[in-house]
N, C-alpha and C positions, 0 to 999 in steps of 0.2 A: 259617388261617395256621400258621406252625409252632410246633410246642411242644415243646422237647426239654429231657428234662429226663438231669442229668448227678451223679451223687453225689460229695461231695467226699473224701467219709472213709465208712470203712466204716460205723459207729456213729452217724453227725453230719453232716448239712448236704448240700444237693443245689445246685447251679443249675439255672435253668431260664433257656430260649434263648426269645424269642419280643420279638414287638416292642409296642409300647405301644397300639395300637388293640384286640390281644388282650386284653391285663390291662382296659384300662378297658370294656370290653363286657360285661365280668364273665359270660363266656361259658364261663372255665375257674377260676373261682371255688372252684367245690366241690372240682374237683381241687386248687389249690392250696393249701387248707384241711385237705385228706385229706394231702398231702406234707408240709405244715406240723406236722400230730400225730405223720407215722413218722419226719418227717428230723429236726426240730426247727427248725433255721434252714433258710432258701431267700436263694440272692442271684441278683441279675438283674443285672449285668454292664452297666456302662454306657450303662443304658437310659433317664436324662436325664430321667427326669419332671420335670416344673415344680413347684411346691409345688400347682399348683389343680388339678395331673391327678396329685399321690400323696394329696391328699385324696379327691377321685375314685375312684381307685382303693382307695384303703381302705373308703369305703361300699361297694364291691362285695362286700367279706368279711364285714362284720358291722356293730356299729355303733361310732360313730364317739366315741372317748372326749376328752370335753377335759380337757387338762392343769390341774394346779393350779399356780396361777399369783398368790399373795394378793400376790407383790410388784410383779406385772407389772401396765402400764397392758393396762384389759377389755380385749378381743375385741367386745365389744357381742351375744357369745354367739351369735357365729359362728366355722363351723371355720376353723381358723388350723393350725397348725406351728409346732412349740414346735422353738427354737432352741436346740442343746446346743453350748456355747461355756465359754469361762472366761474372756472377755472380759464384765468384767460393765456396760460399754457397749450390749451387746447384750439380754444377761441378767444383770437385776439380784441373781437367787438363784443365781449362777456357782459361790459357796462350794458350797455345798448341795451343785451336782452330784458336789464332791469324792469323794463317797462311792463313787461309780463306778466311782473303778478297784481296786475290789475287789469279790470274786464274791458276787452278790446277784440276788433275786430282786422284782422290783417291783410293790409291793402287799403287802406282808406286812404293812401297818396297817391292810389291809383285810380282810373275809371273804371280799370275792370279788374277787381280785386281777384286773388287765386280763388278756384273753385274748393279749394279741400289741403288739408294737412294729414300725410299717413306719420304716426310718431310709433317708437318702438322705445323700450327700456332698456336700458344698458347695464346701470349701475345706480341704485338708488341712493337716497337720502334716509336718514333715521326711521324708524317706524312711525307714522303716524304725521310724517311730514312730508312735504314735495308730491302733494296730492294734486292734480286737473280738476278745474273744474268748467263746466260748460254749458251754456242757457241757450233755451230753444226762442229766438226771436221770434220766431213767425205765431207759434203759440201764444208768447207776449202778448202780439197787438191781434189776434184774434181775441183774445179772452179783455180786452180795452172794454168800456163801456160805449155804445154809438156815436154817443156824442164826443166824447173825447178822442176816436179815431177822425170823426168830421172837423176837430179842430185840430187836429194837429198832420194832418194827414197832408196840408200844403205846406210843411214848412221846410227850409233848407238850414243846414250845420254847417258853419267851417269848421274843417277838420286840420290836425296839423302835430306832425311826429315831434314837436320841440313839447307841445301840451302834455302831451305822455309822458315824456322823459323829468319834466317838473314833478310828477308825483315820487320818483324816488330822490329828486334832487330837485329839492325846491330852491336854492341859493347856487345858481352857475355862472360861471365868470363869464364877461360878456364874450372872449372868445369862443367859449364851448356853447353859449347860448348860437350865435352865430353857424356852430358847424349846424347843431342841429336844424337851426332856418333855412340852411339851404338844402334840407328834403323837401321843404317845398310845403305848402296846404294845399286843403282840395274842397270845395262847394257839394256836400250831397246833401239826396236826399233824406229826412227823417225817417220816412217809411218809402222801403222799397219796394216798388210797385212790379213783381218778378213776370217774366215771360210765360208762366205756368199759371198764370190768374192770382197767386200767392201772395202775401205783403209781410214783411219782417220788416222790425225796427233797427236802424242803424244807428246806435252807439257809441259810447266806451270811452276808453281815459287818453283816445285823440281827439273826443269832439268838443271842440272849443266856446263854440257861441252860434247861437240860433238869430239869422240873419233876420234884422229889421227888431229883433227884442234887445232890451239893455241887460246889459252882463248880469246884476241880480235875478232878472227874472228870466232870462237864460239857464242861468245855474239850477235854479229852482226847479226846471221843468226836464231839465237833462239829468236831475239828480234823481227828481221824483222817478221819472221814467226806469233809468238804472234802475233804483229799487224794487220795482214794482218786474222788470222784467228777470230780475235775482232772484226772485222770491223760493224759496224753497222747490215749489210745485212746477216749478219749467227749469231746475238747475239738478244735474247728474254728476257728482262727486268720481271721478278712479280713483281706485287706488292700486296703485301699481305693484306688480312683480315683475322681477325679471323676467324678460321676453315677451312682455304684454306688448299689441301692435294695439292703436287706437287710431282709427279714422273721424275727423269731426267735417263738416258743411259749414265753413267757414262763409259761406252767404245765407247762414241763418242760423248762424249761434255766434256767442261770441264764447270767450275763453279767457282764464288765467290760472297760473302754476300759482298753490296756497306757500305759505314761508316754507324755510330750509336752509338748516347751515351750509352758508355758500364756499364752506373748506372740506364739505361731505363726500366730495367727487363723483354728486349725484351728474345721471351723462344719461339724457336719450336722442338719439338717433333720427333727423325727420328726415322726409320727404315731400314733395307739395303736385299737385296737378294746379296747369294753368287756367285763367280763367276763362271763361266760356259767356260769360255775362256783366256788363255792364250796371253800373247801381243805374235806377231811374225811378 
């Protein structure tokens, strides 16, 4: 069947053309695993999967990760589709997801963050609103100046989920500051030094403080960096329709959803594969 694939931005993001009996035969898997490491993001254009044929289709790339979910009634530890809403009728940790629309990488409480997010559309938000967007790290710190990857290329971030959650609530009682402390921080590194010779910069609105520098001049260089790896020329906008699927490389992009009335009953549908790789 066909498979065309179409790049969206020079730096960032490809579609690919094909119909849904190709993806699930997992027939063109490795290819899209090998477009997933060089483009970053892939989106497949109104290609309507169901929730039982994008889980489907996600075991064909690797394996299948479940969501953490301590407030949600089980799964009974079967795959499901973790529902990204703000309706917290649907999802009871809707707060939680706040953190999202700020650029961030997923799993940085972990060692070995998930390797990838498949997200599908459900029901959107207004026109022009509740857009993805998503920057190619690895492009970032190749396009650095020499010297600036040689100084910054030793250093280590505390990372930590209660930092995130400050940016949409900057004043939290010391209870709720407490739930969020105990996800825990984690020591990584800046630039990920990848098993495939590769390096991306690790990020976003958990990293906290850049070990052995004071908090100003931390900020300064975790701010600068953000910027510089935002920039227009390494970041690929969606914009969604119904039944859009979108795959990102969440070990060398990072992400966040742009604003949206959180009463729109905007709903998409993810999926995750686990990880496969360690930051180092």
């Amino acid at each position: 069947m066909a498979f065309e694939v179409i790049n969206l931005k020079e730096r960032i993001g490809c579609e690919i053309r094909t119909d849904k009996a190709t993806l699930l035969s997992g027939e063109r898997a490795r290819d899209i695993r090998d477009l997933l490491e060089r483009r970053g993001v892939i989106a497949f254009k109104a290609i309507d999967m169901s929730d039982d044929e994008q889980i489907a289709f996600t075991h064909t790339l690797g394996t299948f990760a479940h969501e953490w979910s301590e407030q949600r009634d089980g799964d009974g530890g079967k795959d499901a589709v973790y529902p990204i809403t703000m309706d917290p009728k649907i999802n009871p940790v809707a707060d939680y997801l706040k953190g999202a629309f700020f650029w961030h990488i997923d799993g940085t409480m972990a060692q070995t963050p998930i390797l990838a997010s498949i997200m599908s559309g459900r029901r959107l938000s207004a026109p022009g609103t509740g857009q993805t967007e998503f920057c190619n790290t690895y492009a970032a710190w190749d396009e650095l100046p020499a010297a600036e990857q040689a100084r910054i290329e030793p250093l280590k971030v505390v990372h930590a989920m209660w930092r995130s959650q400050l940016y949409w609530h900057p004043e939290p009682s010391y209870a709720l500051l407490q739930q969020w402390k105990s996800r825990g921080q984690n020591e990584l590194p800046l630039v990920w030094k990848h098993r495939s010779g590769r390096k991306s910069l690790v990020l976003g609105c958990t990293a906290m403080q850049v070990v052995g520098m004071d908090w100003v001049e931390s900020e300064d260089l975790l701010i600068r960096l953000r910027d510089w790896a935002t920039q227009d020329r390494f970041v690929y906008r969606h914009e969604w329709t119904v039944g859009d699927m979108v795959i990102w490389d969440n070990t060398g992009t990072m992400h966040r959803a742009l604003p949206y009335d959180h009463d729109s009953g905007r709903l998409m549908h993810r999926t995750k594969l686990e990880g496969e790789e360690a930051f180092a």
